[in-house]
C-alpha positions as CSV (number, residue, x, y, z in Angstrom):
1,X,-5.7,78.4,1.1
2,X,-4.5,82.0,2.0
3,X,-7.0,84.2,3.3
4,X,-7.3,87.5,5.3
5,X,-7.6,87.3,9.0
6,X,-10.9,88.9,8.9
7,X,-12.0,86.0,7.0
8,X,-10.6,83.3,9.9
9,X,-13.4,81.6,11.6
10,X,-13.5,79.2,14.5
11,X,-12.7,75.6,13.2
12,X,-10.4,76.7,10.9
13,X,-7.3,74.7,10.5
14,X,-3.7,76.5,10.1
15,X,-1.5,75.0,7.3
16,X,2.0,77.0,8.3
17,X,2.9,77.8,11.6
18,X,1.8,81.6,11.6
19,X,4.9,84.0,12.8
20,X,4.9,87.5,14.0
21,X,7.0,90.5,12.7
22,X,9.8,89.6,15.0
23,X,9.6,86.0,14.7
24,X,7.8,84.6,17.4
25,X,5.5,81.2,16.5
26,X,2.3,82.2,17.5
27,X,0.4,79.5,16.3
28,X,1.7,76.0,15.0
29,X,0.5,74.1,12.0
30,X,-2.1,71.9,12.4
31,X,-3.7,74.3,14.9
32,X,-7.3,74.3,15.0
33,X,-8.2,78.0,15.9
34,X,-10.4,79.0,18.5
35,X,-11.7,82.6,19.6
36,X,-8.6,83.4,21.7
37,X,-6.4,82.5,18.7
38,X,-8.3,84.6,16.7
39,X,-7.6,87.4,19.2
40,X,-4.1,86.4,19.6
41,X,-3.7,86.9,15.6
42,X,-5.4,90.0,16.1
43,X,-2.7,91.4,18.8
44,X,0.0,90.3,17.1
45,X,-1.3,92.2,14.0
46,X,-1.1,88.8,11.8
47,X,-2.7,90.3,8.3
48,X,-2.6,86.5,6.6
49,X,-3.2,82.9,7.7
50,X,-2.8,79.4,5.3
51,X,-6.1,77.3,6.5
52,X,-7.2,73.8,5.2
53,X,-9.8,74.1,2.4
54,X,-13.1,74.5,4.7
55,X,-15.5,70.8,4.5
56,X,-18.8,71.3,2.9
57,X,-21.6,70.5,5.6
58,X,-22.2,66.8,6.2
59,X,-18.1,66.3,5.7
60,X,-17.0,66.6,9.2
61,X,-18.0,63.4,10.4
62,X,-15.8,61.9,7.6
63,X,-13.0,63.9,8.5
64,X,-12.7,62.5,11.8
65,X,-12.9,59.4,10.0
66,X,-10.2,59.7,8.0
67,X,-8.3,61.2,11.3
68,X,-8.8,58.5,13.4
69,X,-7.9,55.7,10.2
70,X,-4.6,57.2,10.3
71,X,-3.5,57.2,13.9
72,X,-4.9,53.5,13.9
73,X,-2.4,52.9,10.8
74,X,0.3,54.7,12.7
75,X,-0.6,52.4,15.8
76,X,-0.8,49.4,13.6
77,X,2.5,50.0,12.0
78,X,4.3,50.9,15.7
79,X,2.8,47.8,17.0
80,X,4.2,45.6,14.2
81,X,7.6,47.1,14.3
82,X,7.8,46.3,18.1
83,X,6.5,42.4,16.9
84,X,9.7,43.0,14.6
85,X,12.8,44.0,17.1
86,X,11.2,41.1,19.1
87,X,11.7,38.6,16.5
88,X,15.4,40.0,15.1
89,X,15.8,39.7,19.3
90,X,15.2,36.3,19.1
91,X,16.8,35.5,16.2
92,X,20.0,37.2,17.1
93,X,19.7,34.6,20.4
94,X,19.2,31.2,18.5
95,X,21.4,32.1,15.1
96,X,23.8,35.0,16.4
97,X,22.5,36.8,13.0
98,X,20.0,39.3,11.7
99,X,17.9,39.1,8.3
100,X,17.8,42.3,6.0
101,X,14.6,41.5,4.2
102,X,13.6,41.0,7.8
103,X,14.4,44.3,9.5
104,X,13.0,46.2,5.9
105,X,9.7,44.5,6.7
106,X,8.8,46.0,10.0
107,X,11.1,49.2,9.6
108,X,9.7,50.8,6.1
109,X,6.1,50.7,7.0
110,X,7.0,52.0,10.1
111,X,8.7,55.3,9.0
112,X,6.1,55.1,6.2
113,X,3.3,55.6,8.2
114,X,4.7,58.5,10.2
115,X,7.0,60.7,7.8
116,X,4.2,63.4,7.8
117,X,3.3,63.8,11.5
118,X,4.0,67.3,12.9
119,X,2.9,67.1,16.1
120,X,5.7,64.1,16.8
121,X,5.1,65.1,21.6
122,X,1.9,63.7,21.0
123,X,2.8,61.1,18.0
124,X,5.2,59.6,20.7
125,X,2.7,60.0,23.6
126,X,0.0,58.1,21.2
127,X,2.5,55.2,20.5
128,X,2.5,53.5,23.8
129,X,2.5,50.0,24.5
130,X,2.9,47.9,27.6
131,X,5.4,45.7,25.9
132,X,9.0,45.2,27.2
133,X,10.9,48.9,27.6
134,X,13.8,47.7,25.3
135,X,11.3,46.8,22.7
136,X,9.4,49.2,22.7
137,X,12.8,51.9,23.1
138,X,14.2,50.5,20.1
139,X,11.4,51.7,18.2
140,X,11.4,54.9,19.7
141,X,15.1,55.7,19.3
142,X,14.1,54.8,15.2
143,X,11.4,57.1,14.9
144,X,12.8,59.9,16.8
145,X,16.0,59.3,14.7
146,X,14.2,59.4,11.9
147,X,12.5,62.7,12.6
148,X,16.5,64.6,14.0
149,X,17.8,63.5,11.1
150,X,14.9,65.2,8.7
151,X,14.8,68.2,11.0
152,X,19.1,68.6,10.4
153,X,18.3,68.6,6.4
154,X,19.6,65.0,5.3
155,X,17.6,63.2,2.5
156,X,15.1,61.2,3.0
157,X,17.2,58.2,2.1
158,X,19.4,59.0,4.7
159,X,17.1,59.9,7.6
160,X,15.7,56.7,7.1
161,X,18.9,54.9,7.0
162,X,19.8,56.7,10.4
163,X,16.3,55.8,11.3
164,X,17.3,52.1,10.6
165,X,20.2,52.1,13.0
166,X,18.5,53.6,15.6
167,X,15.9,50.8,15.4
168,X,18.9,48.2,15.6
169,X,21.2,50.4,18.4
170,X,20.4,48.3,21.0
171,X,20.6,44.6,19.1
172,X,23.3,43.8,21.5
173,X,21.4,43.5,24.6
174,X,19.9,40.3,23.1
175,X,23.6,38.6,24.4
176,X,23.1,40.3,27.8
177,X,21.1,38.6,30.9
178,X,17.4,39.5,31.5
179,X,18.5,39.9,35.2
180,X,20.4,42.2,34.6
181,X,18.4,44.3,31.9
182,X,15.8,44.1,34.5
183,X,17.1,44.9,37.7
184,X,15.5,47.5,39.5
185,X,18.1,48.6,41.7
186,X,21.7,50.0,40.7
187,X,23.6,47.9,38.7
188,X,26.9,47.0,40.6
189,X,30.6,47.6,39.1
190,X,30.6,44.3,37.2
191,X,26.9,44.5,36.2
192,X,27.8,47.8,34.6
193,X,30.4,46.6,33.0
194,X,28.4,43.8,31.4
195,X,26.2,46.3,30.5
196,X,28.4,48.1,28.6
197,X,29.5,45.5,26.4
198,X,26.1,45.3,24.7
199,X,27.0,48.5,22.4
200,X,30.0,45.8,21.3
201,X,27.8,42.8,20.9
202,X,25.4,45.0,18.7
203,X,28.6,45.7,16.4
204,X,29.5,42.4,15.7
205,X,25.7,41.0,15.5
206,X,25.1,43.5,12.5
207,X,28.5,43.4,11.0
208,X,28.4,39.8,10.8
209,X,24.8,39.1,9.7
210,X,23.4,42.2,7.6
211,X,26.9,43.9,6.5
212,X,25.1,47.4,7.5
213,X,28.4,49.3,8.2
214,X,26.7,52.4,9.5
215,X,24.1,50.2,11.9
216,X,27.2,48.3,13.2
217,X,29.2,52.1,14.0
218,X,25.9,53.4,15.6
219,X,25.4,50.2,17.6
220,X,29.2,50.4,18.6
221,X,29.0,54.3,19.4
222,X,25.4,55.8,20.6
223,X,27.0,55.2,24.0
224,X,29.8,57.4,23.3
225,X,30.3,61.1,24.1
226,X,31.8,64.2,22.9
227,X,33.8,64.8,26.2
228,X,35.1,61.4,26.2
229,X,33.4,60.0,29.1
230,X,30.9,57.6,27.2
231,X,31.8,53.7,26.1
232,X,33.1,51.4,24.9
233,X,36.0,53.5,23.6
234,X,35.6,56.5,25.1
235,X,35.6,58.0,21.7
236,X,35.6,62.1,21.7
237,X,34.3,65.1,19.5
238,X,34.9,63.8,15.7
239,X,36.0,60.6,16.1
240,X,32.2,59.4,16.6
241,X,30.1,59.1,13.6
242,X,27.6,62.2,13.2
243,X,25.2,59.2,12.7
244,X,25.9,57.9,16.0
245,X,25.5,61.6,17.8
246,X,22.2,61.5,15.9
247,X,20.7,58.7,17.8
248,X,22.8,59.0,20.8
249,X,19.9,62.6,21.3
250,X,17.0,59.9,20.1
251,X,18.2,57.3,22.9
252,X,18.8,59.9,25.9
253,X,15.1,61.1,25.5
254,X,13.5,57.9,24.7
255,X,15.3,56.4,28.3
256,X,14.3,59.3,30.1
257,X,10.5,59.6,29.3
258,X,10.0,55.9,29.6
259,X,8.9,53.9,32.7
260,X,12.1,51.7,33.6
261,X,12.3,49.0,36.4
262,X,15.0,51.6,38.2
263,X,13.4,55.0,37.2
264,X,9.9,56.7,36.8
265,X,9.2,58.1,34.1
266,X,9.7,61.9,33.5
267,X,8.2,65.2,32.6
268,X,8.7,65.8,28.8
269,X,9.9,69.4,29.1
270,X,12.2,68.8,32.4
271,X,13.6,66.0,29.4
272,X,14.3,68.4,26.8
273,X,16.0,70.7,29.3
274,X,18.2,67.8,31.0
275,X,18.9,67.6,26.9
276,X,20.1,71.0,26.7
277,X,22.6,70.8,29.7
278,X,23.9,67.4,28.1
279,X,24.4,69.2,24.5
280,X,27.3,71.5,26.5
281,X,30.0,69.0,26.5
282,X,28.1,65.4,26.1
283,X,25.8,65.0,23.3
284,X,25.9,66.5,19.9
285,X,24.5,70.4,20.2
286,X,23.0,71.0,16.6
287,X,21.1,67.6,16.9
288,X,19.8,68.6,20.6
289,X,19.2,72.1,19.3
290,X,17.2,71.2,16.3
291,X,15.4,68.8,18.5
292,X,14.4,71.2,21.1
293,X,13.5,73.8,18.3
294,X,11.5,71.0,16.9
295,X,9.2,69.6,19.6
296,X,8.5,72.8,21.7
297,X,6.3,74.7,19.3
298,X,4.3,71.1,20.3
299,X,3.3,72.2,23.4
300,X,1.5,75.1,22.4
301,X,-2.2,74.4,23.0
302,X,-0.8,72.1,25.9
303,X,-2.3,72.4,29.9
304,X,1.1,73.8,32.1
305,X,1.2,73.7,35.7
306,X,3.3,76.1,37.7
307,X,5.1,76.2,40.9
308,X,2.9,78.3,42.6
309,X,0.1,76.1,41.7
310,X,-1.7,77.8,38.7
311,X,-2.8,76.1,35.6
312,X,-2.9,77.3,32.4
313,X,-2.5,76.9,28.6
314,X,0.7,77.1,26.6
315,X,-0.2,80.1,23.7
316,X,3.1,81.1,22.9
317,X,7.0,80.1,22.8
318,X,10.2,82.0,22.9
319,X,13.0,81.1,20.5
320,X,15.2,83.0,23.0
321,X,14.4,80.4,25.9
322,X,12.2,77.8,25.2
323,X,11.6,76.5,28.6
324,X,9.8,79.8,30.0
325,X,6.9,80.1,27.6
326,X,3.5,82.3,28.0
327,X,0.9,80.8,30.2
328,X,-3.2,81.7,29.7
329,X,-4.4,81.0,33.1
330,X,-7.5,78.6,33.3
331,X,-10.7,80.2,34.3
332,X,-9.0,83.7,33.5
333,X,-9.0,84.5,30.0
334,X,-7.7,87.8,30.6
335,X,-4.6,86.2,32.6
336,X,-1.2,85.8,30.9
337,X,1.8,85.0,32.6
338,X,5.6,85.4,30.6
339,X,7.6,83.1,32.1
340,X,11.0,85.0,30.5
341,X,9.5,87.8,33.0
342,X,8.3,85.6,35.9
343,X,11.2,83.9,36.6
344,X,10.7,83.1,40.4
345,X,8.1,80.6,38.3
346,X,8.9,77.0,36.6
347,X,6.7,74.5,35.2
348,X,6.4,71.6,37.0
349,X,4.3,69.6,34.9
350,X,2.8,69.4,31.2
351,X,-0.4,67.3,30.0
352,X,-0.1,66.5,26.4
């Protein structure tokens, strides 16, 4: 329901994301204010908020109920869909084929049980598993897929056939050795090389099992890029499949926030900026924009800390430069720092 700022309370939950005059996202969707965001409205001279109809007392608990059902259903279905690329996996190793029926069954519940997440930072964060990384990737690259592909304005039916394909992108490692998927050290010239050829192996598994022409290009071509420097074919600008370029964005960021045998795992917004420099040249710039534009009003809300040590909250996002955003400093309330203004400052870290 719309009502008057004067009528916000604490509690309340925000519907829209809630803009100012100029633009800015104040505060996101799904935002459950506080007294500082009521004063942040207030400054920004915000007239009208979209809340959640407010519970009736005794309601709460049920609420939280309902809240907690869902991210177990989310977990549930994330869970089972990593039980499913590990059976397609094996079946791909005994019978060189995939099923259709098979991949529908832990794929559609998936995406199912996610399509209406905003906050998809801490929807990743929350699906986490210890299983094996290129399980648990595959899955990852779908969803994220999934979510690009709905944030660039395809239909459903299509972001969920991208979706599909980025579940499958990586099929092809099933043909290469566990030494080398594993090896914690840098891969040597002919390792690489092997390596490589899983993006191949992928092609043909798919194109000769589930006759899924656009899973077979995107396994064939999410290793390519638009310079030319990628593989197997070194394929540039239009010549790969906008499909491809979609989860190409999905399987960059999955890798780098992952824990891998050869890499730690990174910061999420040091990811999203390594992003940016790769859309100048390597991967696809309107699906890395419309990414970026995408997850960072998710870190509003979300504990920053700074270079010179500080701490502080996330309030406020720039849609002129994302990665310097306004800071409230902890224990300070009064204490904001721009970073577009501060810019001997970076953030070194952010706790979702």
């Amino acid at each position: 329901m719309r009502i008057h700022i004067s009528d916000l309370q604490v509690g309340d939950r925000l519907t829209r994301d809630t803009f100012n005059s100029i633009g800015l996202n104040i505060l996101s969707a799904d935002t459950k204010v506080d007294e500082f965001d009521i004063l942040k409205l207030n400054k920004h001279q915000i007239e009208y908020v979209d809340i959640e109809e407010r519970l009736r007392p005794g309601h709460e608990a049920q609420t939280e109920t309902a809240v907690t059902a869902e991210l177990s259903k989310q977990e549930e279905s994330f869970h089972t869909a990593i039980g499913g690329i590990k059976d397609l996996f094996e079946s791909a190793v005994r019978t060189g084929k995939l099923s259709d029926t098979v991949v529908e069954q832990y794929y559609t519940p998936l995406i199912s049980n996610v399509r209406e997440e905003k906050d998809v930072v801490n929807l990743l964060l929350c699906l986490d598993s210890r299983d094996d990384y290129t399980y648990q990737h595959s899955v990852q690259v779908g969803l994220i897929s999934y979510f690009i592909s709905t944030w660039l304005g395809k239909s459903e039916e299509e972001a969920k056939q991208i979706g599909k394909a980025g579940y499958l992108h990586d099929i092809g490692k099933c043909r290469i050795s566990f030494d080398i998927l594993q090896k914690p050290g840098k891969l040597t010239n002919e390792e690489y090389a092997e390596m490589q050829k899983h993006t191949v192996y992928g092609y043909e598994i798919i194109r000769n099992s589930i006759a899924d022409e656009l899973s077979a290009l995107v396994a064939l071509q999410h290793h390519e890029r638009l310079n030319g420097k990628g593989y197997p074919l070194g394929k540039t600008g239009e010549a790969i499949h906008p499909a491809a370029k979609i989860v190409a964005v999905a399987d960059v960021y999955s890798a780098m926030i992952n824990n891998r045998s050869y890499q730690s795992k990174r910061d999420l917004l040091y990811v999203l900026k390594e992003l940016h420099k790769m859309s100048f040249g390597e991967l696809d710039p309107q699906a890395v924009h419309v990414f970026i534009a995408n997850m960072i009003p998710n870190f509003i809300g979300k504990k920053a800390t700074l270079s010179n040590g500080q701490s502080g909250t996330i309030v406020m996002t720039f849609p002129n430069d994302y990665f310097r955003p306004l800071i409230q400093i902890d224990d300070a309330e009064d204490t904001f720092i721009d970073l577009t203004q501060r810019t001997d400052l970076e953030i070194q870290s952010i706790t979702v």
